[in-house]
C-alpha positions in Angstrom: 1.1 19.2 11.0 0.9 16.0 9.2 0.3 12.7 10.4 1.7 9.2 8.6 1.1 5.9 9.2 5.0 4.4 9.2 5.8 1.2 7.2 9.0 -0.9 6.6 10.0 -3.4 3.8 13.1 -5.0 4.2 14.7 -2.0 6.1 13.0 0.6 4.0 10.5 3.0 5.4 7.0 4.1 3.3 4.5 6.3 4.8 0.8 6.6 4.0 -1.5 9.7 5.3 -3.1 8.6 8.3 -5.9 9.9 6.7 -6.2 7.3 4.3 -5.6 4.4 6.6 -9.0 2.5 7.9 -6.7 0.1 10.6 -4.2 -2.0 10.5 -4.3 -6.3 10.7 -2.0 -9.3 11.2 -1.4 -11.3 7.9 -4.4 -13.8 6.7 -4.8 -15.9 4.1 -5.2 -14.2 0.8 -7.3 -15.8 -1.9 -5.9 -16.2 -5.2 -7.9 -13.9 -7.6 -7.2 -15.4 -11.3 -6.5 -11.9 -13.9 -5.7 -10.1 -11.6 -3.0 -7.4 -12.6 0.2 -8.9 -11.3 0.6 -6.5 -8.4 -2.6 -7.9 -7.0 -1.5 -10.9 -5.0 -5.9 -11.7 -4.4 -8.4 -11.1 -2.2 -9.1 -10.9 1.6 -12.3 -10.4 3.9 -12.3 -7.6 6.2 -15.7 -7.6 8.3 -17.6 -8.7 5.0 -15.4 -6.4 2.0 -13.8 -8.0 -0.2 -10.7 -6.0 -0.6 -7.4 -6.9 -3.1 -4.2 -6.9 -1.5 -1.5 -5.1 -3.5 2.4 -6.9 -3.1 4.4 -3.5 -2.5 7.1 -5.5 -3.1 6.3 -6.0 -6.9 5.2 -2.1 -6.8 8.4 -0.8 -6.2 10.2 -3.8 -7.9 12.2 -5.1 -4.2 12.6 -8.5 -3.9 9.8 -10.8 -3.5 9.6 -12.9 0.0 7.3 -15.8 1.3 4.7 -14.1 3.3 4.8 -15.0 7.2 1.8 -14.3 10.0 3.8 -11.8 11.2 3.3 -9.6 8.3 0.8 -6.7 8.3 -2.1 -5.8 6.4 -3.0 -1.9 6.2 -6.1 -1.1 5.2 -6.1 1.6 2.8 -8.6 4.2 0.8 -8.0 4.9 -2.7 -10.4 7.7 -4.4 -11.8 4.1 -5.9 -11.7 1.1 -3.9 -10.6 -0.2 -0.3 -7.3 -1.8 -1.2 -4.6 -3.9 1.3 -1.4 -2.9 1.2 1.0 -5.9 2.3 3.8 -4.8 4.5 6.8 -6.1 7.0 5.8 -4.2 9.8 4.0 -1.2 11.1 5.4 1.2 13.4 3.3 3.6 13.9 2.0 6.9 13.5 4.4 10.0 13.0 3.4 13.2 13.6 5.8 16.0 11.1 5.6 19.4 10.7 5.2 20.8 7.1 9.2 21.9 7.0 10.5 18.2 7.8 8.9 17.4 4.2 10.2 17.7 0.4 8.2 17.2 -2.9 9.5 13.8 -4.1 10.2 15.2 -7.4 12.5 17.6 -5.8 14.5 14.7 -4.5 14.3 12.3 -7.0 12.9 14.0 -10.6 10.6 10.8 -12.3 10.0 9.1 -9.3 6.7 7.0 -9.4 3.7 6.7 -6.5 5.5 8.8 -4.1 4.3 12.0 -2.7 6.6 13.4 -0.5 9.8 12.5 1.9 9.7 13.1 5.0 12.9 14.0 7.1 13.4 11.5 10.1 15.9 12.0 12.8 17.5 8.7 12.1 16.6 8.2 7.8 13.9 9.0 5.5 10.2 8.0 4.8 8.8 8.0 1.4 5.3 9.5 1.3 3.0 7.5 -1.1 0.5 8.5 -3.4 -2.6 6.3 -3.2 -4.8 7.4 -5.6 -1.4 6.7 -8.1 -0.7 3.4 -6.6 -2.7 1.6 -9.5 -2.9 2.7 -13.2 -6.0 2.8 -14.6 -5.4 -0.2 -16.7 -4.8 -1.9 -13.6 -7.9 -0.3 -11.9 -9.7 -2.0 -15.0 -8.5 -5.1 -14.9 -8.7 -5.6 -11.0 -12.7 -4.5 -11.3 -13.0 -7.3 -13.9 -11.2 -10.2 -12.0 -13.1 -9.4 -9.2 -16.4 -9.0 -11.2 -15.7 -12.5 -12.7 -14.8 -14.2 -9.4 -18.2 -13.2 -7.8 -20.0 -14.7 -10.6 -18.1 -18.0 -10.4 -19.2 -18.3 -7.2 
């Protein structure tokens, strides 16, 4: 058994092992972190961590929105860093069984940062891979803007 943390953009469902999820928070006001790689919209404080929000939108290249407080913050683990993932809405945690699952690459061969799909009664979830979610170019460069933005201070 599995268990994912269910998230929708625009009417699109993602999933992230709930494993990997620390909580989940209502929308604040992200800071603006100058060379930052462009998926990184900035920086927000969660109980004292500075943690970069990633726009999911610009990730899987959906269109972008104005962000409203009813958007969600989830707090996510890479193998690296604490990152924010920004997201419509939350709704939930699924519980699947191993055989409601395919290999993303046998559903769609090339297919970037996702896992798995997981088989919903009424659609699909797309499993992602976190520890694939940022190049390491991009991993780079985020270290740096932050590292520079704590010294401006």
């Amino acid at each position: 058994m599995g268990q994912l943390v269910l998230f929708t953009l625009d009417d699109r469902r993602y999933g992230l092992p709930l494993s990997a999820v620390e909580r989940v928070v209502r929308m604040v006001d992200v800071t603006l972190l100058p060379k930052a790689p462009q998926i990184v919209l900035g920086v927000v404080n969660v109980q004292g961590r500075v943690i970069p929000v990633v726009d999911l939108r610009r990730r899987f290249g959906l269109p972008e929105r104005n962000f409203a407080l009813t958007d969600q913050l989830v707090i996510a683990r890479t193998v690296r860093r604490p990152v924010a993932l920004v997201a419509d809405a939350v709704s939930g945690v699924l519980e699947y069984s191993g055989r409601e699952a395919s290999g993303a690459q046998d559903i769609v061969p090339g297919i970037e940062y996702v896992e798995s799909v997981v088989k919903l009664p009424d659609g699909l979830a797309l499993i992602h891979d976190l520890d694939r979610f940022l190049s390491l170019e991009e991993e780079a460069a985020l270290g740096r803007a932050i590292e520079d933005a704590s010294h401006e201070r």
